[in-house]
TORKOL-4160 file (C-alpha; in steps of 0.2 Angstrom, whole numbers, padded with zeros to 4 digits, m for minus):
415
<pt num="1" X="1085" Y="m0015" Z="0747"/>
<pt num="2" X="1089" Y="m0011" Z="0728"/>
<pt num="3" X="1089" Y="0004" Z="0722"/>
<pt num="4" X="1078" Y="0013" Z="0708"/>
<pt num="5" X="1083" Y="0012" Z="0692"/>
<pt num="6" X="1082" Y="0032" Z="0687"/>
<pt num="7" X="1077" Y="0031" Z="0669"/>
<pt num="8" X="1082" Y="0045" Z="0658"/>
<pt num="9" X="1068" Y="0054" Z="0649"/>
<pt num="10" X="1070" Y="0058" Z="0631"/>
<pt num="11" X="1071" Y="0074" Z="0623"/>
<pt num="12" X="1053" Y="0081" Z="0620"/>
<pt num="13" X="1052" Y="0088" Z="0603"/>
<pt num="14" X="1045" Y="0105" Z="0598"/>
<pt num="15" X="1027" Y="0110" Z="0596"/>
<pt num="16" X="1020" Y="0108" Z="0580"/>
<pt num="17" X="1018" Y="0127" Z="0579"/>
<pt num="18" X="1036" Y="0130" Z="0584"/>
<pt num="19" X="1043" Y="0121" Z="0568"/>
<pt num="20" X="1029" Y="0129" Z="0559"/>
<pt num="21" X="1039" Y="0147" Z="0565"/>
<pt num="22" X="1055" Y="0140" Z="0562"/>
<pt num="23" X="1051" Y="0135" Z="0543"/>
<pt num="24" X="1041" Y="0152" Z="0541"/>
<pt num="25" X="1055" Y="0161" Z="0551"/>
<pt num="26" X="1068" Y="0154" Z="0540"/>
<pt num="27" X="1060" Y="0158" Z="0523"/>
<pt num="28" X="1059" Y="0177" Z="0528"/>
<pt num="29" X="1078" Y="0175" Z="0533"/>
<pt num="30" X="1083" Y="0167" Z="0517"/>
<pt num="31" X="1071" Y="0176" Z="0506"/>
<pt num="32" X="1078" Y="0195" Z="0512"/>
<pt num="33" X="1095" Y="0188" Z="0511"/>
<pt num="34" X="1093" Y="0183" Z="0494"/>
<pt num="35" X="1086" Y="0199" Z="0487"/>
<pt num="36" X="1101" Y="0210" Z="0494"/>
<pt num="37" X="1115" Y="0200" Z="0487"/>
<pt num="38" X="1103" Y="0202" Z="0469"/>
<pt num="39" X="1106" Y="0219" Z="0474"/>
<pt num="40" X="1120" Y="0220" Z="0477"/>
<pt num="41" X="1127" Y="0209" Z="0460"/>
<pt num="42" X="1115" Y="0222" Z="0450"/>
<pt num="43" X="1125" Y="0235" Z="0459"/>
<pt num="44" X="1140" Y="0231" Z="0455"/>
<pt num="45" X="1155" Y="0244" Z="0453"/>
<pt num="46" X="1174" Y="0240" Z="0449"/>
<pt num="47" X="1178" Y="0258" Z="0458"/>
<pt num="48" X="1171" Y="0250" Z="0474"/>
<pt num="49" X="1182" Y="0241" Z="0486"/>
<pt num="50" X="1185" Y="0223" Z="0484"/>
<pt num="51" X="1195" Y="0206" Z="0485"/>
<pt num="52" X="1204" Y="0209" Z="0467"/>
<pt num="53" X="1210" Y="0226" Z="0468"/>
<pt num="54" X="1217" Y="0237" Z="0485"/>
<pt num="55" X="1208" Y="0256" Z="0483"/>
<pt num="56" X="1203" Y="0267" Z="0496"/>
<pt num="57" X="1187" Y="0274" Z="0494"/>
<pt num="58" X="1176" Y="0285" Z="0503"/>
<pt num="59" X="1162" Y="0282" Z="0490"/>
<pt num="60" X="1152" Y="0268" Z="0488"/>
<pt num="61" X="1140" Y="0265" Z="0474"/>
<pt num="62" X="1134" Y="0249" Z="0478"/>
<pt num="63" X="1117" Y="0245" Z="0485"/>
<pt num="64" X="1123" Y="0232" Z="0497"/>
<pt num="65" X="1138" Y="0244" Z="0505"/>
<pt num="66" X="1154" Y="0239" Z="0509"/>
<pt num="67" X="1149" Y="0220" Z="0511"/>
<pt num="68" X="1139" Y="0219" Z="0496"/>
<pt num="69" X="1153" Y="0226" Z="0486"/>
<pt num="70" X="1165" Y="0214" Z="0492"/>
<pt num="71" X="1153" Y="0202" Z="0487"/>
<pt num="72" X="1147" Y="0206" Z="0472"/>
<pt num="73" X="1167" Y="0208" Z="0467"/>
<pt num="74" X="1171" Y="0193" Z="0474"/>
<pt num="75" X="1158" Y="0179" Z="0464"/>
<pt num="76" X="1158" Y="0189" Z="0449"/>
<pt num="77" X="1175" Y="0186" Z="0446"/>
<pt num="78" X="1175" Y="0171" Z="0451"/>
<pt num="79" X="1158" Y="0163" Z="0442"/>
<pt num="80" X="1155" Y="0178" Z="0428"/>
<pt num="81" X="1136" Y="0178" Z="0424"/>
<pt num="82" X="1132" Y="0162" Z="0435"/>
<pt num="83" X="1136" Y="0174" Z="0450"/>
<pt num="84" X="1117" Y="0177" Z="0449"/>
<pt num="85" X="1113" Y="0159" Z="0454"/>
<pt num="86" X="1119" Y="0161" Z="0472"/>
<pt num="87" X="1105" Y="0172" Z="0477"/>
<pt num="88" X="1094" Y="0160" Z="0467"/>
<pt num="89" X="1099" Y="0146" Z="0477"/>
<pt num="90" X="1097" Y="0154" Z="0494"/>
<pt num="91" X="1079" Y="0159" Z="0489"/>
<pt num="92" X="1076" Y="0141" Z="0484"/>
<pt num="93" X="1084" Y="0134" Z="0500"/>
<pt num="94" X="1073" Y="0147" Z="0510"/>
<pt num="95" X="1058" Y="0140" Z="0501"/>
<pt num="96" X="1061" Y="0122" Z="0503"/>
<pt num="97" X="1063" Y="0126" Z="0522"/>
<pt num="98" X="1044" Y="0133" Z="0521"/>
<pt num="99" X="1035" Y="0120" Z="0510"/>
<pt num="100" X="1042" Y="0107" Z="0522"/>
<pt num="101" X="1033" Y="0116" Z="0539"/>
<pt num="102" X="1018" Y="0102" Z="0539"/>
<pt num="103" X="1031" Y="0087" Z="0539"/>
<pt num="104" X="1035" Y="0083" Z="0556"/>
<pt num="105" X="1047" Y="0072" Z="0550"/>
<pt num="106" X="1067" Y="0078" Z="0555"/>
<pt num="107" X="1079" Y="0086" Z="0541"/>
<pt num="108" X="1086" Y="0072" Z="0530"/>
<pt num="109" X="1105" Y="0077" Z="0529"/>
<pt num="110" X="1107" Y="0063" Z="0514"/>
<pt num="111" X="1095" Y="0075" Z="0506"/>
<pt num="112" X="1104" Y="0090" Z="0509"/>
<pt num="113" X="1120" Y="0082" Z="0503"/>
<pt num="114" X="1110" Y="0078" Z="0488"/>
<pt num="115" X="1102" Y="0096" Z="0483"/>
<pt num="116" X="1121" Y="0105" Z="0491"/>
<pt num="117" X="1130" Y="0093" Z="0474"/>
<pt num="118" X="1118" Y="0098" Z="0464"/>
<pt num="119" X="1118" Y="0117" Z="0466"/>
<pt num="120" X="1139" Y="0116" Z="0464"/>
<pt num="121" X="1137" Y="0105" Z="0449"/>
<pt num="122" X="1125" Y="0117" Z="0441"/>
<pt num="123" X="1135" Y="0130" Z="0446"/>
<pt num="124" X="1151" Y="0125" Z="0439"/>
<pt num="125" X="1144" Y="0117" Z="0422"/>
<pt num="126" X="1136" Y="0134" Z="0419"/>
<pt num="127" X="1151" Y="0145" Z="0422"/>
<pt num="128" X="1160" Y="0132" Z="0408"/>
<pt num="129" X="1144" Y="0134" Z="0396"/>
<pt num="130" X="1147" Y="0153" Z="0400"/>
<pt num="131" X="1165" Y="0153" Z="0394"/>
<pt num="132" X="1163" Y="0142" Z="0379"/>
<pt num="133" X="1147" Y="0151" Z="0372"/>
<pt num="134" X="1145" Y="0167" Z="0380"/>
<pt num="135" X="1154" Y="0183" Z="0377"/>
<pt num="136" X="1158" Y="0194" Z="0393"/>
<pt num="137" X="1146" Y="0210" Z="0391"/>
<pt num="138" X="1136" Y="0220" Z="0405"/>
<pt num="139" X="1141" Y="0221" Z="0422"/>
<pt num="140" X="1155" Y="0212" Z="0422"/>
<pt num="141" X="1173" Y="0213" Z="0430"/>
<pt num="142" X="1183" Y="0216" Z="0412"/>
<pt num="143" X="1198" Y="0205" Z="0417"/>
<pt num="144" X="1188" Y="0189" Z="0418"/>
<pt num="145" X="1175" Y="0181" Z="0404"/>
<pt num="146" X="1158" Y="0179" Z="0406"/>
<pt num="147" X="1164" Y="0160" Z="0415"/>
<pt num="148" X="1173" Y="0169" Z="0430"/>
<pt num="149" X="1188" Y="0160" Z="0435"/>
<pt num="150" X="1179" Y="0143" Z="0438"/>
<pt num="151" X="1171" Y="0144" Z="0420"/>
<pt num="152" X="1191" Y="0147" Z="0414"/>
<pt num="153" X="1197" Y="0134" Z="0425"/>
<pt num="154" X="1183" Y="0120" Z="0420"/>
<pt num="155" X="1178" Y="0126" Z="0400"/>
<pt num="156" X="1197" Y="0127" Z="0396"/>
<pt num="157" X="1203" Y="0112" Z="0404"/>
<pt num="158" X="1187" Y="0101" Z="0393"/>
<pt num="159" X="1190" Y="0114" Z="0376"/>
<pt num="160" X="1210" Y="0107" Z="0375"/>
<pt num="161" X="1204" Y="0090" Z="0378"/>
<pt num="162" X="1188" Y="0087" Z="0367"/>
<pt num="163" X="1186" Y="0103" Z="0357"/>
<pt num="164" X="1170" Y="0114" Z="0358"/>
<pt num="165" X="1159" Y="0100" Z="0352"/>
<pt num="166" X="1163" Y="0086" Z="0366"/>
<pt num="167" X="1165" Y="0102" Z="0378"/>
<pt num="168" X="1147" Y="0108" Z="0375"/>
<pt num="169" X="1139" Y="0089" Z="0378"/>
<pt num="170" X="1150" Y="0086" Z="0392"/>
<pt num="171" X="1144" Y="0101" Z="0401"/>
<pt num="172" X="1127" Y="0101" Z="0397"/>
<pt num="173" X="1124" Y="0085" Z="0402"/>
<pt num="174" X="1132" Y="0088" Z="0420"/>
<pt num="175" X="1122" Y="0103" Z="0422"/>
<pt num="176" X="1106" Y="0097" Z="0418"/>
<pt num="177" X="1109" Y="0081" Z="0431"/>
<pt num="178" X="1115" Y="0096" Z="0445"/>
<pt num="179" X="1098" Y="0106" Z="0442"/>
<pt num="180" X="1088" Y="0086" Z="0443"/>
<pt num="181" X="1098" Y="0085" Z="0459"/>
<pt num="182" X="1095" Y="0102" Z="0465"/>
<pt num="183" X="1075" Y="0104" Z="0461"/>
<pt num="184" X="1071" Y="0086" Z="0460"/>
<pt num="185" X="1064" Y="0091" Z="0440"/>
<pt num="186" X="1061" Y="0075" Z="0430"/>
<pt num="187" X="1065" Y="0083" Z="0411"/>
<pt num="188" X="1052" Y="0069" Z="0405"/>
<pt num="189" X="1039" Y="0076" Z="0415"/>
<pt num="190" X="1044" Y="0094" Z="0408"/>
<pt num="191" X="1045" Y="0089" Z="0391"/>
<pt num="192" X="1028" Y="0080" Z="0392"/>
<pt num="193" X="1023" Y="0096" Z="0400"/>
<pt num="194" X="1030" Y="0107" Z="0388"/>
<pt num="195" X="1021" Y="0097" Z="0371"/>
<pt num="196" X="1004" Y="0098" Z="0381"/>
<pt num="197" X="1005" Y="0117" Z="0385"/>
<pt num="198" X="1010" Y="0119" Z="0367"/>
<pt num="199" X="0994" Y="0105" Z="0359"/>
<pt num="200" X="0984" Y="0116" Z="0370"/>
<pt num="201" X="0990" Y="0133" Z="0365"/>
<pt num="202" X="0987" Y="0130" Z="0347"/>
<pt num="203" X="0971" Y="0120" Z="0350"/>
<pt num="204" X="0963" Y="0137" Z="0360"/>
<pt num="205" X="0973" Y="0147" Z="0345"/>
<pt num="206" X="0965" Y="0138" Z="0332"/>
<pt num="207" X="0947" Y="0139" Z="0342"/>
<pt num="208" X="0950" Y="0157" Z="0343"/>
<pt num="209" X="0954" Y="0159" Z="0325"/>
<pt num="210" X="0939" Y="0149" Z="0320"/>
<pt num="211" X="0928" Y="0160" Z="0330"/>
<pt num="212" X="0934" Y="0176" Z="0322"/>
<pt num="213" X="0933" Y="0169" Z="0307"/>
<pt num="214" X="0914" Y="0162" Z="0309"/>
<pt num="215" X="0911" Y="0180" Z="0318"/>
<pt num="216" X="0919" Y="0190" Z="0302"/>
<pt num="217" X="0907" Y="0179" Z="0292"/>
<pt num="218" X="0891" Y="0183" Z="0302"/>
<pt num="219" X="0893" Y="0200" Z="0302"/>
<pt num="220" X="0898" Y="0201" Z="0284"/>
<pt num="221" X="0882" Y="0190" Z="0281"/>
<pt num="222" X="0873" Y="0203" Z="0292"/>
<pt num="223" X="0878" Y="0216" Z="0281"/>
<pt num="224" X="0876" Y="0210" Z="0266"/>
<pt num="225" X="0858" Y="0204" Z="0270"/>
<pt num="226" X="0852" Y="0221" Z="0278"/>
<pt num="227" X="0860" Y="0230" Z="0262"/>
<pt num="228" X="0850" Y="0218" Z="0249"/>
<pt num="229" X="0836" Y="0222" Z="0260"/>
<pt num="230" X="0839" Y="0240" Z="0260"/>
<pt num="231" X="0840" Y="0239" Z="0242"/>
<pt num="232" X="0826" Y="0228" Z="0240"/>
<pt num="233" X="0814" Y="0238" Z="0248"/>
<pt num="234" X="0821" Y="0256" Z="0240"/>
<pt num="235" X="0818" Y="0245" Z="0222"/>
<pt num="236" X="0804" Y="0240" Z="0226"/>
<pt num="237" X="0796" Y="0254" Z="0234"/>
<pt num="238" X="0799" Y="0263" Z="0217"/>
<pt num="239" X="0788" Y="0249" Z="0206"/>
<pt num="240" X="0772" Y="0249" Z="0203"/>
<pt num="241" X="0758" Y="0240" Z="0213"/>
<pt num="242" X="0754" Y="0222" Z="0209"/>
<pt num="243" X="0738" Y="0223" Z="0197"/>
<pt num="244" X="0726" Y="0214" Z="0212"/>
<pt num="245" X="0712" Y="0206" Z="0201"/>
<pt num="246" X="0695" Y="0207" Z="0207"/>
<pt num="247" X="0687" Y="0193" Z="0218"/>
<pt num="248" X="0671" Y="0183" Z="0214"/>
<pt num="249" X="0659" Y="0188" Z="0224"/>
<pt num="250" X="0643" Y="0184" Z="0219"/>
<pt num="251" X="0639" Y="0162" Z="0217"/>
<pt num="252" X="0639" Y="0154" Z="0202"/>
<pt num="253" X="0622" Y="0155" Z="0193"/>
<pt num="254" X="0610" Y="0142" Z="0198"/>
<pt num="255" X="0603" Y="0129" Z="0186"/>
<pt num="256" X="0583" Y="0126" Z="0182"/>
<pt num="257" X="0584" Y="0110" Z="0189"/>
<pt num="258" X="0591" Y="0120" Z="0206"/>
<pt num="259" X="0575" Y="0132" Z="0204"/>
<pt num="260" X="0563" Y="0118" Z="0203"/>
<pt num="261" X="0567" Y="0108" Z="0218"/>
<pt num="262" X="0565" Y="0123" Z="0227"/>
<pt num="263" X="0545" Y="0120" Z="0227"/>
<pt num="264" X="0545" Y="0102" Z="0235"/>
<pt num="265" X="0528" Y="0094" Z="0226"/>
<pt num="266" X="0517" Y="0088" Z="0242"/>
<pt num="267" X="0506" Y="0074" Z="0235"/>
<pt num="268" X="0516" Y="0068" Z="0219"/>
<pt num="269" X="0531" Y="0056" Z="0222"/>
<pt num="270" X="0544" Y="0056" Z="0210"/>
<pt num="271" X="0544" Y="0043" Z="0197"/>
<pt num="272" X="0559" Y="0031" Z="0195"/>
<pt num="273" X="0574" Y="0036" Z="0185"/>
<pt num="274" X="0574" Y="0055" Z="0193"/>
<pt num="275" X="0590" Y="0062" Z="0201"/>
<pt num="276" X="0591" Y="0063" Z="0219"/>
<pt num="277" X="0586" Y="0079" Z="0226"/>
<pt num="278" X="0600" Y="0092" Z="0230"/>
<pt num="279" X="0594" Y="0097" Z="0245"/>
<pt num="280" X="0601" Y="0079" Z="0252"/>
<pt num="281" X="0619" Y="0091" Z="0249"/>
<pt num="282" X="0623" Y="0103" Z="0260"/>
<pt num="283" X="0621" Y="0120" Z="0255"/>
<pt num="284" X="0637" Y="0131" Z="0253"/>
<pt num="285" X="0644" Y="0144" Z="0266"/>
<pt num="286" X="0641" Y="0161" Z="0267"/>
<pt num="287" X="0655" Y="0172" Z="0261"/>
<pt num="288" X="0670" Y="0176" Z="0272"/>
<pt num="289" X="0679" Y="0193" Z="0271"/>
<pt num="290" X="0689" Y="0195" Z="0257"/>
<pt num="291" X="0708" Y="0201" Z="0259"/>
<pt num="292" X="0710" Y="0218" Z="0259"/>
<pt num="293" X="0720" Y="0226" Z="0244"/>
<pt num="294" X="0732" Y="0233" Z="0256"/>
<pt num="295" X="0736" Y="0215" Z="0263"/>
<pt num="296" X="0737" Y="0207" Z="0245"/>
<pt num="297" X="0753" Y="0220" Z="0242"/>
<pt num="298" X="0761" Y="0218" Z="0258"/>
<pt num="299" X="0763" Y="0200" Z="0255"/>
<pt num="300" X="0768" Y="0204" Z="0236"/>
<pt num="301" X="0781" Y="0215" Z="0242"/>
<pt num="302" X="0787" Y="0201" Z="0255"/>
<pt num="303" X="0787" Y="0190" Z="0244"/>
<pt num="304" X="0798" Y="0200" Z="0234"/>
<pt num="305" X="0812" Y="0202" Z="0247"/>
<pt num="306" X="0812" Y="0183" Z="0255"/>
<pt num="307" X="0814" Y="0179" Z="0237"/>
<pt num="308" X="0829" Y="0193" Z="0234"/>
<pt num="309" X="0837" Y="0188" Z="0250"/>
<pt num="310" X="0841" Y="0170" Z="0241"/>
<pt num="311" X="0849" Y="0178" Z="0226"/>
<pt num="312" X="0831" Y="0178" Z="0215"/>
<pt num="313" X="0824" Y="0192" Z="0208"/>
<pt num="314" X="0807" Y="0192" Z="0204"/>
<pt num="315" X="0792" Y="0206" Z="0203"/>
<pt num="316" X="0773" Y="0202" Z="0207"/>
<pt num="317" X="0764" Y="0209" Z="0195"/>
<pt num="318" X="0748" Y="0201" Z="0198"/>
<pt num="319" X="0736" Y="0193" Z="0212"/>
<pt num="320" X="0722" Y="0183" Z="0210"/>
<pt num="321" X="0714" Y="0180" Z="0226"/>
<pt num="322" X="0703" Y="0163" Z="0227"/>
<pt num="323" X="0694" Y="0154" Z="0241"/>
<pt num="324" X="0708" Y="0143" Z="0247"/>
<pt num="325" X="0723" Y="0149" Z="0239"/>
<pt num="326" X="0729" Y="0166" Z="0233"/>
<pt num="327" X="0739" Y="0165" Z="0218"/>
<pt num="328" X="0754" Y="0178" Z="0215"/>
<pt num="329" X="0762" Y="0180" Z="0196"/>
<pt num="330" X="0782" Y="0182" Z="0197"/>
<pt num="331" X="0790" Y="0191" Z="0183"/>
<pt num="332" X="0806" Y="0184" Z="0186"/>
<pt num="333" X="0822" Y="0193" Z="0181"/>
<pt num="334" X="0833" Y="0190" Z="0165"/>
<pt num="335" X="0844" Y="0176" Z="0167"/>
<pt num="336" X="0834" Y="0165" Z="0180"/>
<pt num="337" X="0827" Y="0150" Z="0179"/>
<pt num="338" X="0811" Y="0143" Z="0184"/>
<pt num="339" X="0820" Y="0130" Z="0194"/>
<pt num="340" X="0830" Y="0140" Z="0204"/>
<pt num="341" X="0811" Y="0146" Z="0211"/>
<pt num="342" X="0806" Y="0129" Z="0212"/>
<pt num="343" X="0822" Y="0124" Z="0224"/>
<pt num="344" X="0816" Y="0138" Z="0235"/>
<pt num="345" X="0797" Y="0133" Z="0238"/>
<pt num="346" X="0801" Y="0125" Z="0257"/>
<pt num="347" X="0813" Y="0137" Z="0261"/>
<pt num="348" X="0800" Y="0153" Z="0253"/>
<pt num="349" X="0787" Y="0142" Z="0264"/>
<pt num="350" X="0796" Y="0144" Z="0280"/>
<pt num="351" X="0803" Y="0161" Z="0277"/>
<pt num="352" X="0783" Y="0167" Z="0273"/>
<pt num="353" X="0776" Y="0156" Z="0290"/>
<pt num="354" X="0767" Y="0147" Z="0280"/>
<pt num="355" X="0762" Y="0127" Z="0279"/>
<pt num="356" X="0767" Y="0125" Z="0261"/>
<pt num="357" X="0767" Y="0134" Z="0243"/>
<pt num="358" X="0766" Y="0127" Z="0226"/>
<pt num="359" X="0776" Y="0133" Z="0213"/>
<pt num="360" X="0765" Y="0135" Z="0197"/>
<pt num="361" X="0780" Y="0135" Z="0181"/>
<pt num="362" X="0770" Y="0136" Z="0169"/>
<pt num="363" X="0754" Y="0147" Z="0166"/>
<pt num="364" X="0746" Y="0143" Z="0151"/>
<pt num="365" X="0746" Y="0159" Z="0136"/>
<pt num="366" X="0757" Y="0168" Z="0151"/>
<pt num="367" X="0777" Y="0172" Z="0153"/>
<pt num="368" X="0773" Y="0172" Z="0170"/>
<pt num="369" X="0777" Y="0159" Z="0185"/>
<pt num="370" X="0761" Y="0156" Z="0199"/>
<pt num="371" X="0764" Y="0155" Z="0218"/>
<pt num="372" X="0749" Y="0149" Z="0226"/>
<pt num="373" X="0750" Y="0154" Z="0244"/>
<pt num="374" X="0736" Y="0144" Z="0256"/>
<pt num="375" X="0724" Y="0157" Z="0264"/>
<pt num="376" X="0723" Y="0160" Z="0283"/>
<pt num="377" X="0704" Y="0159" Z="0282"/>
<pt num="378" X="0699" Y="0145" Z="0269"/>
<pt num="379" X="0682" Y="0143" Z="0262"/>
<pt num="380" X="0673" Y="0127" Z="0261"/>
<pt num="381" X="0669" Y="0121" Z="0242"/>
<pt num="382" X="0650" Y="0110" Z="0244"/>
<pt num="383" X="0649" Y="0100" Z="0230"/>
<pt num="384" X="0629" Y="0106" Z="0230"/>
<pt num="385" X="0636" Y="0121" Z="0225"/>
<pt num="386" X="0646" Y="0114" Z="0210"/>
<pt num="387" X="0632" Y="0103" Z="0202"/>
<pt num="388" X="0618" Y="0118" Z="0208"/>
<pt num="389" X="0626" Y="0125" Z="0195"/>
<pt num="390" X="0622" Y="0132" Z="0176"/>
<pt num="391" X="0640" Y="0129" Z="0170"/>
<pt num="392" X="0637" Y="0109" Z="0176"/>
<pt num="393" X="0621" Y="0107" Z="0169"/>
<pt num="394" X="0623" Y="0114" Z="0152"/>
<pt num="395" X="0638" Y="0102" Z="0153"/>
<pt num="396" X="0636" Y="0091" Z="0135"/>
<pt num="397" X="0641" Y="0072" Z="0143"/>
<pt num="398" X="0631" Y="0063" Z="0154"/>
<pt num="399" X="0648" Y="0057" Z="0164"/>
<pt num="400" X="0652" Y="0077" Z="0167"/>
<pt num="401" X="0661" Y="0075" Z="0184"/>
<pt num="402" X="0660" Y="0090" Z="0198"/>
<pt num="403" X="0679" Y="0093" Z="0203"/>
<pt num="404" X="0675" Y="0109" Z="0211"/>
<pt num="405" X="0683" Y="0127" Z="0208"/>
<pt num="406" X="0695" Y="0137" Z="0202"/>
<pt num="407" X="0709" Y="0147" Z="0207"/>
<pt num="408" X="0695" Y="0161" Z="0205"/>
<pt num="409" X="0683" Y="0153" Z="0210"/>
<pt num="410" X="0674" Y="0146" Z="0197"/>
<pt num="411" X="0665" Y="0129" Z="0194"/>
<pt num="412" X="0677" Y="0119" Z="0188"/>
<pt num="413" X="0669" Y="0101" Z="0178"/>
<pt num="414" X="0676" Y="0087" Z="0168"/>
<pt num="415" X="0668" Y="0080" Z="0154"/>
């Protein structure tokens, strides 16, 4: 009877929450050791016991105690300022331990190997940098340079061979392949990165600026424009009223032939040749309200400051109220032109809320310019009422045409 093959059962691997403790575990560890050798480099004292000198001491001023004092002594003479990169490292080591606690994956040792160069050949390319470029000031131990004992070793060794130049590139280019190796940085990526943050920084300064610069000019627009106002109303508060000229009231005076058709004949028919009658014509409207004076030199004084806050000024000095339009006289100031006033007739309509003005440059045996505003509540001119007229039928020419009314609301005929 053969025997059973005992098979041997590999080795379980942890929980996923295990390595998850481990990683976390390790970064507390590595973090807290980091911080007390930065201590205790910070603390550094060159009465406290150490590796260079033999002192007995019963006082210790460093932070780390006796350890950290023979620490501390011990890499700052021998790597000057890059001293500080140890704790550095551990606290980058302790962090690559916890970023890694959702790979499941075992520790690549080829990898290890990998960052472990790079960190030495950081560190030593750095302490030659120190010694070549760097002058040994601060908490330092006096004997040695700001390069330690390796930065003595590794910059005077290059500086009797290729001089300070050569010794500089050399260097620099080993210590910026030992940071690639230890952080895995790609120095394209940082460059491209670097030339966006800056494109973006002057972008948003340039924004920013623009925006102050366009909120300066508002509120100096602001100002200005409430001051021309303020000035504007005290200026015109101090003139005189607008001379308001008085509406028509009464129709126009009706003709014979108007008074004559008013008694229709019953059994006579009118003979050939005669004019139609005028009651074929509708009769004109009953009056509207008129405008009140107090109305008539609100809108003068309105019209006044609309016009002053474009840089014209102007003073009403009359108003002639019609039918459909009301027509205000400017006295324009000295030195402006009618056309500057003319420019202005949309943006004087907009400003006034009105559908449109006209801009009257010339008033015949007056130094005055007309602006004929439409009014809100327009009358209806009948052309019975023109030709029921006397002024139409004294008219001399038989071809006398009805056009309609004036500005004040007179007939108005064209012979």
């Amino acid at each position: 009877m053969a025997q059973a093959k005992i098979q041997k059962k590999p080795g379980t691997p942890l929980a996923a929450h295990m390595i998850r403790g481990l990683r976390e575990g390790a970064l507390i560890i590595f973090g807290t050791t980091a911080l007390y050798l930065l201590l205790s480099l910070g603390s550094y004292n060159p009465q406290d016991p150490g590796w260079s000198h033999s002192e007995t001491t019963t006082t210790i001023s460093n932070t780390g105690g006796v350890v950290g004092a023979w620490f501390a002594d011990f890499f700052l003479h021998m790597f000057g300022y890059l001293a500080y990169l140890i704790p550095v490292g551990v606290a980058y080591f302790g962090w690559l331990q916890f970023q890694g606690r959702k790979d499941q994956t075992p520790f690549d040792y080829r990898h290890g190997a990998l960052r472990a160069a790079g960190f030495l050949l950081t560190l030593g390319a750095g302490t030659g940098l120190a010694y070549l470029h760097f002058k040994g000031v601060g908490n330092l131990p006096a004997e040695v340079g700001s390069g330690g004992v390796l930065g003595n070793v590794v910059g005077g060794s290059l500086h009797s061979i290729v001089k300070d130049l050569g010794s500089t590139l050399f260097l620099l280019a080993l210590f910026f392949t030992g940071v690639t190796l230890l952080t895995s940085l790609s120095w394209i990526w940082l460059m491209d990165a670097t030339g966006r943050l800056t494109l973006n920084s002057v972008s948003w300064i340039r924004e920013r600026i623009l925006l102050l610069k366009d909120e300066f000019e508002g509120r100096r627009a602001r100002q200005h424009r409430e001051t021309s106002a303020q000035t504007v109303k005290e200026k015109t508060s101090k003139r005189s009223p607008p001379r308001i000229e008085p509406v028509i009231k009464q129709r126009p005076q009706v003709s014979e032939r108007a008074e004559k058709e008013r008694q229709v004949s019953m059994f006579e028919s009118s003979s050939e040749g005669d004019l139609p009658a005028l009651a074929l014509l509708d009769p004109a409207d009953e009056r509207k309200a008129e405008i009140s004076t107090a109305a008539l030199e609100a809108v003068s004084r309105q019209v006044e400051i609309k016009l002053q806050e474009f840089g014209v000024d102007v003073q009403v000095v009359a108003v002639h109220p019609g039918p459909v339009v009301t027509r205000y006289e400017l006295d324009p100031a000295p030195g402006v032109k009618v056309s500057q006033i003319s420019n202005l007739a949309k943006d004087l309509a907009r400003s006034l809320s009105s559908i449109s003005v006209r801009i009257v440059e010339v008033i015949p045996g007056k130094s005055t310019i007309g602006l004929e505003i439409p009014n809100e509540d327009r009358e209806i001119v009948r052309l019975s009422e023109i030709i029921a007229s006397k002024e139409y039928e004294q008219a001399s020419s038989p071809l006398t045409l009805a056009l309609g009314k004036d500005i004040s609301g007179h007939p108005i005929k064209w012979i």
